[in-house]
Every structure is written in C-alpha cells, then in structure tokens.
N, CA, C and O of each residue as an XYZ file, in Angstrom:
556
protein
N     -19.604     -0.734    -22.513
C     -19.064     -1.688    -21.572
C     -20.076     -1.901    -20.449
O     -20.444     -0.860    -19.904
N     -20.538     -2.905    -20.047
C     -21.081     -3.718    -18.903
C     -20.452     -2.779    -17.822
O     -19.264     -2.526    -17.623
N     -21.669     -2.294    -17.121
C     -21.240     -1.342    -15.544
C     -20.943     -2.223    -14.631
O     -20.090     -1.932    -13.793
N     -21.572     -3.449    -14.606
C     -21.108     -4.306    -13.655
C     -19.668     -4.874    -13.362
O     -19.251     -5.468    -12.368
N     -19.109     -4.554    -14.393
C     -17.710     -5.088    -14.668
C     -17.079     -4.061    -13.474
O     -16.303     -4.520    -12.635
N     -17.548     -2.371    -13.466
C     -16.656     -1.753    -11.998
C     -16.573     -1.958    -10.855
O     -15.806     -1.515    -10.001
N     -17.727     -2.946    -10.800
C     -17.891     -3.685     -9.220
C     -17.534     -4.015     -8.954
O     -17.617     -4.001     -7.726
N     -16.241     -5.125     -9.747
C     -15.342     -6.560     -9.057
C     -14.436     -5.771     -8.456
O     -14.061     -6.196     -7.363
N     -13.657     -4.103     -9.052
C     -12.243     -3.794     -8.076
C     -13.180     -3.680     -6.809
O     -12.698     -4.245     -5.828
N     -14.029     -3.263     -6.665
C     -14.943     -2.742     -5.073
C     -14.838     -4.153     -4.352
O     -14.438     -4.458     -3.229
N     -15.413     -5.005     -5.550
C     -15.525     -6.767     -4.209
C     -13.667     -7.034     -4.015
O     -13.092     -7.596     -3.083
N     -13.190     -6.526     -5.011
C     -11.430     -7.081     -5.069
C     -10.836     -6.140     -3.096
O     -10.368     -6.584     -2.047
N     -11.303     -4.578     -3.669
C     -11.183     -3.791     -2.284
C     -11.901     -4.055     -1.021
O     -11.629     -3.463      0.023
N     -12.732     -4.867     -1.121
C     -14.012     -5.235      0.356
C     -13.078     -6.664      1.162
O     -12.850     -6.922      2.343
N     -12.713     -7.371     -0.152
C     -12.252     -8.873      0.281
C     -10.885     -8.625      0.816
O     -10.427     -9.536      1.507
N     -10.125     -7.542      0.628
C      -8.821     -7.224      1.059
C      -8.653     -6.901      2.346
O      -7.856     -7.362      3.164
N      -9.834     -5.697      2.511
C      -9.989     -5.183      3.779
C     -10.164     -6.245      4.395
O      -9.184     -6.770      4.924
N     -11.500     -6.874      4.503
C     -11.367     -8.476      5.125
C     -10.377     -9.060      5.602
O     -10.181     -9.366      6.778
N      -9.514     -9.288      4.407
C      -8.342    -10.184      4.229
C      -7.180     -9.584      5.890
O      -6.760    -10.402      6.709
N      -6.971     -8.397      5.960
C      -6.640     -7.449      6.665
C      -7.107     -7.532      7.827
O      -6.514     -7.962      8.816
N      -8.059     -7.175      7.776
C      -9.074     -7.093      9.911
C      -8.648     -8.315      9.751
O      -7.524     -8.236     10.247
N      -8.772     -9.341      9.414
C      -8.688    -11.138     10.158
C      -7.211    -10.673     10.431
O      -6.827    -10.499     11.587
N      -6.523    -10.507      9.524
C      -5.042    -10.416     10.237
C      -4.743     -9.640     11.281
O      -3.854     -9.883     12.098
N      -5.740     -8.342     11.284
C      -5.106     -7.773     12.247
C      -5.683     -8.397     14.178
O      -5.208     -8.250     15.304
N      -6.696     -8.971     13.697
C      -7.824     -9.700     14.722
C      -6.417    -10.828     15.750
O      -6.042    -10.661     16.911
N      -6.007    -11.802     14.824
C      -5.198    -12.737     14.928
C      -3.682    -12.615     15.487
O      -2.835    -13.324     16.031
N      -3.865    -11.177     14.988
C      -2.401    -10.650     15.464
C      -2.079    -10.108     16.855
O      -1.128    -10.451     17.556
N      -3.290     -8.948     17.228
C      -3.637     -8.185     18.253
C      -3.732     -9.357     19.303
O      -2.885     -9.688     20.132
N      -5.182     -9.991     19.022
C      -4.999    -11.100     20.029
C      -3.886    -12.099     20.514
O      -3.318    -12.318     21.584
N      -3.841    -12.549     19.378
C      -2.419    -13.055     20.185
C      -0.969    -12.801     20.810
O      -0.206    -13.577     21.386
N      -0.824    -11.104     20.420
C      -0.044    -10.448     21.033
C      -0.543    -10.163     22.773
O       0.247    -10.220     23.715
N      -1.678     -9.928     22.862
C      -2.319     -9.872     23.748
C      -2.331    -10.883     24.589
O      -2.190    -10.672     25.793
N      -2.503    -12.164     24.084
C      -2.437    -13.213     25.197
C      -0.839    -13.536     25.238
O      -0.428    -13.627     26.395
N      -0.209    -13.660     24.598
C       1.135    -13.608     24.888
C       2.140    -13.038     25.807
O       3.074    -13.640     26.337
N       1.782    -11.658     25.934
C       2.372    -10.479     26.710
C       1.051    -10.190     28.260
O       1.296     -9.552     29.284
N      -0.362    -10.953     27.884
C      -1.027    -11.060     29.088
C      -1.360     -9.723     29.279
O      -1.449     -9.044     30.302
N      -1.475     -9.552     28.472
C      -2.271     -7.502     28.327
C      -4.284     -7.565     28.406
O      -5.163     -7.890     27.608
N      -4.265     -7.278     29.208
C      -5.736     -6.632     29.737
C      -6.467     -5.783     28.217
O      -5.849     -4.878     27.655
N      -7.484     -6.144     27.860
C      -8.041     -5.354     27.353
C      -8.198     -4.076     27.595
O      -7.963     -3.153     26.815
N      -8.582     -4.015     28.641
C      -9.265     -2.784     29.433
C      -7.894     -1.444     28.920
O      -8.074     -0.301     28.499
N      -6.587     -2.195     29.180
C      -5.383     -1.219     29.192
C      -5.058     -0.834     27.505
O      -4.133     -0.134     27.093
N      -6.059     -1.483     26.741
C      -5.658     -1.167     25.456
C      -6.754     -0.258     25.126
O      -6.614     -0.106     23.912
N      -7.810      0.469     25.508
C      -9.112      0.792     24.710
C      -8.376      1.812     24.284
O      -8.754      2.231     23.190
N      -7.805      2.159     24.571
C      -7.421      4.210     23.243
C      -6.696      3.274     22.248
O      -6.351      2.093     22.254
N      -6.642      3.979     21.668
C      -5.402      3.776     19.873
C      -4.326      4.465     20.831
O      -3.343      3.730     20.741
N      -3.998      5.603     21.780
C      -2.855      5.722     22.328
C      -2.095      4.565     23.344
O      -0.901      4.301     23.486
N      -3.073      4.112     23.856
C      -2.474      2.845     24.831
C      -2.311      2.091     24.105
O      -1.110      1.847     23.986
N      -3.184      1.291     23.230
C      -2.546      0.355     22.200
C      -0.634      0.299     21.637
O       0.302     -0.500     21.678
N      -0.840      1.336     21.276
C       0.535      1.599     20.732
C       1.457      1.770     21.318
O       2.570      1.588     20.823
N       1.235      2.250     22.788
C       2.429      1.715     24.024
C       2.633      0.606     24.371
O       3.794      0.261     24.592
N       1.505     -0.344     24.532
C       1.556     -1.925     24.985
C       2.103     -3.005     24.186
O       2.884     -3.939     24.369
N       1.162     -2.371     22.894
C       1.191     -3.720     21.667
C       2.792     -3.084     20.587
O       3.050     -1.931     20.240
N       3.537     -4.312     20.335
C       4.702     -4.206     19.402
C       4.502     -3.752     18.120
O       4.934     -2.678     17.702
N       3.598     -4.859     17.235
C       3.099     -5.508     16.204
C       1.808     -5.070     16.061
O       0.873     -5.750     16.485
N       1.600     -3.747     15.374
C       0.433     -3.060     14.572
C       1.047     -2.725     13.320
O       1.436     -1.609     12.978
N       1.089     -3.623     12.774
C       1.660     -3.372     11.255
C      -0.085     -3.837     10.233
O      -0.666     -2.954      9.602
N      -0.602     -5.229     10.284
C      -2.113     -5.226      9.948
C      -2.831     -3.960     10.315
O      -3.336     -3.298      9.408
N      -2.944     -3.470     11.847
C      -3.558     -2.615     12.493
C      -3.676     -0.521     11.560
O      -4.435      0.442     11.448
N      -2.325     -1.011     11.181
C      -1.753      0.502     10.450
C      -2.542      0.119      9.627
O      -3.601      0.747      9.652
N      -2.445     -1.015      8.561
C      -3.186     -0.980      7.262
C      -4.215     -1.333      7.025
O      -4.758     -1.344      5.920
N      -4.628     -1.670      8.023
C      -6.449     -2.064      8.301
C      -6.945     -0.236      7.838
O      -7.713      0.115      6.943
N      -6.157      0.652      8.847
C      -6.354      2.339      8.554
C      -6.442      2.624      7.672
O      -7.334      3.360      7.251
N      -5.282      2.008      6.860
C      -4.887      3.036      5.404
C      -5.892      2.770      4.731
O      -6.250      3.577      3.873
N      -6.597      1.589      4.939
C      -7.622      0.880      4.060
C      -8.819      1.541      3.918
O      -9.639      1.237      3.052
N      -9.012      2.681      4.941
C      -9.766      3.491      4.644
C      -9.737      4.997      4.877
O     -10.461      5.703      5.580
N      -8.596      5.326      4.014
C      -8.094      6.293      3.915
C      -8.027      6.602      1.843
O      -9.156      6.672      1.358
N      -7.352      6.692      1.250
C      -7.325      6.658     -0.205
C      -8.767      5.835     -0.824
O      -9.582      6.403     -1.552
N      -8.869      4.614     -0.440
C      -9.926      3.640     -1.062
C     -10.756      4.326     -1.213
O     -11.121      4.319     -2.388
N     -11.486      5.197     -0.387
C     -12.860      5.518      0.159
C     -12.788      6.619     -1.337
O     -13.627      6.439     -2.220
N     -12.014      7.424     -1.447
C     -12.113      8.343     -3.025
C     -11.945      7.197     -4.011
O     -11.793      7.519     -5.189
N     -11.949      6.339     -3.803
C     -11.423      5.159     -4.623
C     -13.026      4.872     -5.114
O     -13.626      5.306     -6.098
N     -13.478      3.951     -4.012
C     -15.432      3.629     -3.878
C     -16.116      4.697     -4.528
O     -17.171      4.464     -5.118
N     -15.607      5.900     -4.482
C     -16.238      7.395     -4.521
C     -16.291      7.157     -6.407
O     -17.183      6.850     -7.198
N     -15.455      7.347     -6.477
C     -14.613      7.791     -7.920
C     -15.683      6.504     -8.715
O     -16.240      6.813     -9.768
N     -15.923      4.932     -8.053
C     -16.702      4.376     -9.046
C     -17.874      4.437     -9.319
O     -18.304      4.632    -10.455
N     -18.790      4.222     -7.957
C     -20.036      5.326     -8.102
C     -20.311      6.211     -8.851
O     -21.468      6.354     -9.246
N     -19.339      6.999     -9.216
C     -19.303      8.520    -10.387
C     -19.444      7.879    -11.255
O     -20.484      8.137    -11.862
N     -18.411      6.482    -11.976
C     -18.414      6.297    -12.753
C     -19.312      5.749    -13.677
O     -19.488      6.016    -14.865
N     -20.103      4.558    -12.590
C     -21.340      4.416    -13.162
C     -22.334      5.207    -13.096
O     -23.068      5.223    -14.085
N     -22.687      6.131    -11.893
C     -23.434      7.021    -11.764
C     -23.938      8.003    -13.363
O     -25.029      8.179    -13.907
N     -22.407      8.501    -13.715
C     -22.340      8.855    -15.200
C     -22.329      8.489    -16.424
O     -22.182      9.360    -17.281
N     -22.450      7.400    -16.724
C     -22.129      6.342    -17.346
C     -20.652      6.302    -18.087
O     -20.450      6.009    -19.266
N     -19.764      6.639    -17.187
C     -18.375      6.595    -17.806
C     -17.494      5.111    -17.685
O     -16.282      4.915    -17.766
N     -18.075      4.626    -17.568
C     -17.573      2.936    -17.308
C     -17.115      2.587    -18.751
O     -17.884      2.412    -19.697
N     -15.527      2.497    -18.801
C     -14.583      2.107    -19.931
C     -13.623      1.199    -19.400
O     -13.417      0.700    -18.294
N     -13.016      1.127    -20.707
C     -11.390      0.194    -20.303
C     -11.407      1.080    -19.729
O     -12.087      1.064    -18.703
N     -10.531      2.535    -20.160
C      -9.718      3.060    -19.038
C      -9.820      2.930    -17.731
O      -9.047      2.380    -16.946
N     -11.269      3.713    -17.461
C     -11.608      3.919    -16.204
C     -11.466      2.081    -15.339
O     -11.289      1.817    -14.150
N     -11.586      1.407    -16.194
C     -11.611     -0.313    -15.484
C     -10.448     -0.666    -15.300
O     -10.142     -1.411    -14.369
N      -9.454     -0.113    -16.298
C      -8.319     -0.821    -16.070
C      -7.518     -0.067    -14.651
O      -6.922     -0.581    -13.704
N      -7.859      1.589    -15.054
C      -7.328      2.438    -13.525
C      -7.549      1.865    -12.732
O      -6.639      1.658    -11.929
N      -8.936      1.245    -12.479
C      -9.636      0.602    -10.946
C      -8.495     -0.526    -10.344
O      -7.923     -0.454     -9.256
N      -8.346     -1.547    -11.342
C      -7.694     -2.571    -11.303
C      -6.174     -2.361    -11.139
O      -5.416     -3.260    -10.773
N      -5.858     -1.334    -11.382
C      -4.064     -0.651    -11.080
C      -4.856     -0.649    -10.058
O      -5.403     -1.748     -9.963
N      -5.196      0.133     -9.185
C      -5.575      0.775     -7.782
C      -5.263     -0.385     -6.834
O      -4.449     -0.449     -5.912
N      -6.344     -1.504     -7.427
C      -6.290     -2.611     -6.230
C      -5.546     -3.373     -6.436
O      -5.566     -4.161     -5.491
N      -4.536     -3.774     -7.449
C      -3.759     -4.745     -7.535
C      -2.315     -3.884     -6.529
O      -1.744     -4.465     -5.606
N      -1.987     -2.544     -6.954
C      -1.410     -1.579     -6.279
C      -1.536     -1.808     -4.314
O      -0.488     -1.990     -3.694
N      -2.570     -1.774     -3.737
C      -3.240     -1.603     -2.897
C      -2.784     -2.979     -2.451
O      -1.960     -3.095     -1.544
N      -3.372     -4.148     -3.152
C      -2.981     -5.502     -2.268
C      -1.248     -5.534     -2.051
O      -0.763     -5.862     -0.969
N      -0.443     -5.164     -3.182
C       1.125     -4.970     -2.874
C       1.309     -4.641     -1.651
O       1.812     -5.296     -0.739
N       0.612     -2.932     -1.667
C       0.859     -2.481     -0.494
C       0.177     -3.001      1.054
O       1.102     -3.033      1.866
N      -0.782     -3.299      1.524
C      -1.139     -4.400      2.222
C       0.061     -5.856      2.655
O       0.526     -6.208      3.739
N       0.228     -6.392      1.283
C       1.313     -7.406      1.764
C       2.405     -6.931      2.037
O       3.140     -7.677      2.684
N       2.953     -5.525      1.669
C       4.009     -5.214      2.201
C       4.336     -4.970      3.820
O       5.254     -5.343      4.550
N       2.738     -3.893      4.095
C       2.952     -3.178      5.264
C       3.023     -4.507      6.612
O       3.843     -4.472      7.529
N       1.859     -5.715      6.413
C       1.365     -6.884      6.894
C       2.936     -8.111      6.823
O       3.214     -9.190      7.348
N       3.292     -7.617      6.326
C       4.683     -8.484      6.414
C       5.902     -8.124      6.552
O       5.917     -7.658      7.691
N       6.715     -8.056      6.221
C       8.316     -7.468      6.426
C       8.445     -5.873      6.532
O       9.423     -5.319      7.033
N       7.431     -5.261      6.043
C       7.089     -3.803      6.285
C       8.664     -3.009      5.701
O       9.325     -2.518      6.617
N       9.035     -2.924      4.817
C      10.286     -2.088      4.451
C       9.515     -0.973      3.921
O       8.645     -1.187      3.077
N       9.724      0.020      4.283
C       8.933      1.597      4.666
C       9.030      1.513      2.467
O       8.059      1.462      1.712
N      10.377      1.528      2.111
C      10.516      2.384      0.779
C       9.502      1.000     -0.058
O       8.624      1.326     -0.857
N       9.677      0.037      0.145
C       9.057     -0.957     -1.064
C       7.401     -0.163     -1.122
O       6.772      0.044     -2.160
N       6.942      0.192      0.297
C       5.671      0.244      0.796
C       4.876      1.571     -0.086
O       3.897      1.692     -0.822
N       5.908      2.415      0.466
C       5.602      3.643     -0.130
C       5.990      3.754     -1.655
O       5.276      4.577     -2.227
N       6.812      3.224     -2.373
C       6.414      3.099     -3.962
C       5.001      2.337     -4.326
O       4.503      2.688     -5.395
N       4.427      1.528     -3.713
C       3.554      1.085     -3.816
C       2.435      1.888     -3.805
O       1.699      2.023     -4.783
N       2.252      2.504     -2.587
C       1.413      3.116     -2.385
C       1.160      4.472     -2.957
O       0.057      5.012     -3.034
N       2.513      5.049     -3.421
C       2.275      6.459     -4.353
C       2.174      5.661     -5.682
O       1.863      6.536     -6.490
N       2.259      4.562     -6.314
C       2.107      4.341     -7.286
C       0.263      3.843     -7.537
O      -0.402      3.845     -8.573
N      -0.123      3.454     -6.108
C      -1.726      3.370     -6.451
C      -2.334      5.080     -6.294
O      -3.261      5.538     -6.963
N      -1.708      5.677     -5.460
C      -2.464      7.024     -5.572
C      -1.930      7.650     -7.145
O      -2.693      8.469     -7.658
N      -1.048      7.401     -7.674
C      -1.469      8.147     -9.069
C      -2.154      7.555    -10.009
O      -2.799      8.149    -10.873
N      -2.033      6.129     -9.870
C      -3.471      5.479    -10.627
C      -4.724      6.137    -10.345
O      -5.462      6.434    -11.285
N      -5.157      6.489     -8.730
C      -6.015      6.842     -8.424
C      -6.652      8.254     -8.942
O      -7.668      8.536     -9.576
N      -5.515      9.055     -8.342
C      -5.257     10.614     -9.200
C      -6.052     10.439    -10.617
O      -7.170     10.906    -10.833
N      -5.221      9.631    -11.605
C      -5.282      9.760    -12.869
C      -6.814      9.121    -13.025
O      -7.538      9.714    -13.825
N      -7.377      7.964    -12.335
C      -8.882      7.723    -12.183
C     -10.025      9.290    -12.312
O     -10.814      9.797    -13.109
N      -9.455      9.539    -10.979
C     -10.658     11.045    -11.325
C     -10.264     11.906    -12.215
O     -11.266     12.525    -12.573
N      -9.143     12.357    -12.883
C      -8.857     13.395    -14.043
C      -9.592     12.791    -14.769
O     -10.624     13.455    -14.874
N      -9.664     11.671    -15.481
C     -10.177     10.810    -16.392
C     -12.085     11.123    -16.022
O     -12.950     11.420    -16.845
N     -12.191     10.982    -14.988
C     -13.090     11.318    -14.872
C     -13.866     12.981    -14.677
O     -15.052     13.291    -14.790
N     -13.144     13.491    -14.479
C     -13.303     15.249    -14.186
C     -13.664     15.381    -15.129
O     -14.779     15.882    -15.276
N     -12.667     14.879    -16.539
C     -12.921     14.998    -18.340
C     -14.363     14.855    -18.817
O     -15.084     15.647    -19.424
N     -14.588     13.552    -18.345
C     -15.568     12.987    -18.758
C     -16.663     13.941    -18.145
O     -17.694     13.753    -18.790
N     -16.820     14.681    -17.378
C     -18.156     15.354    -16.814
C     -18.145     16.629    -17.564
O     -19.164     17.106    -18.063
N     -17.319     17.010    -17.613
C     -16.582     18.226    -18.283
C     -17.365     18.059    -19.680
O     -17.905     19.106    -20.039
N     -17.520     17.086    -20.444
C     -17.701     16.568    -22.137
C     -19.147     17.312    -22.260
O     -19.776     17.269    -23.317
C-alpha cells in the first residue's frame, strides 16, 4: 500500500484543528466585545474561565491536542516501519472521522454523553491503532 495514503487522516486532523481555532478565535472575540472584557483581564486560562461563558471551541481546540498527538505519533511509526495497511488506514480514518463527531459535538450543543461516546469510541480506535501496531514491531 502507498505510504502516502497515511497522510490524508494527518491533513483530515490539521484541517480540523484549523477548522476549531477559527471557531474558537470568532467566538472568544466576540464574546469579548460583547460583554466589553479587556484583554488584559483574560491572559491566564484561570481568568478566562471566570469572565468568558462560551469556551466550548476553546475546550476542544485542547482536546485537539491531547489524544491526536499519539494519534500523529502512532503514524509516523507506521510509515517509519513500513506498516502502512488497510487496517492500520482504515483505524486512522475511524480516529478522525470519530474526532470530527466529537469536535461538532463539543463546538455545538455540547451534550456531555453524545460527546463522550464519541470520544471513547475514537480512543479505542486509537488504542486498537497501536496494538496493531505493537504486533507489527513485535513480527
């Protein structure tokens, strides 16, 4: 299989994050001019979260680099090793299709349980990514 083919979940995961900071950019600010909040009174992540309502983008801008990053990790290995398969391609592609769910969930109506099936359902894609791969080094 073509290694290049593991690259698109990485551009699928880069364009999301993207997708994300603009929202959270659009959001912050205009909460900000709305409520007439000073920059200055927001610089901690603790003041933020006293002032500002609406860090729901802001949360998942985080998460975005939290799991992913073993995510990026895990494909590197993969080509690194030359373990680049369906499997391992199709895991990738659970991950981020998983991942954008969760994104539109947290970024919109935010219902905690939809969010979190989502999101434990991309971490065992993910999980099952590196076993798959542990195997493969193991061979």
């Amino acid at each position: 299989m073509d290694s290049k083919l593991l690259w698109w979940p990485a551009v699928a995961m880069a364009a999301l994050t993207f997708v994300v900071w603009l929202r959270m950019y659009f959001m912050r600010v205009g909460e900000m001019k709305r409520e007439r909040v000073h920059p200055q009174s927001v610089a901690l992540s603790a003041q933020m979260a006293q002032r500002l309502k609406d860090t729901r983008a802001a949360d998942n801008f985080r998460n975005l680099f939290e799991l992913p990053v073993l995510f990026y990790l895990a494909l590197v290995v993969a080509v690194q090793t030359g373990q680049v398969s369906t499997i391992i391609l199709s895991l990738a592609w659970v991950f981020v299709v998983l991942r954008i769910a969760h994104s539109a969930i947290q970024c919109s109506y935010n219902k905690v349980y939809h969010r979190f099936y989502a999101y434990f359902a991309g971490a065992v894609a993910l999980w099952l990514l590196w076993a798959v791969l542990a195997y493969g080094l193991m061979r």
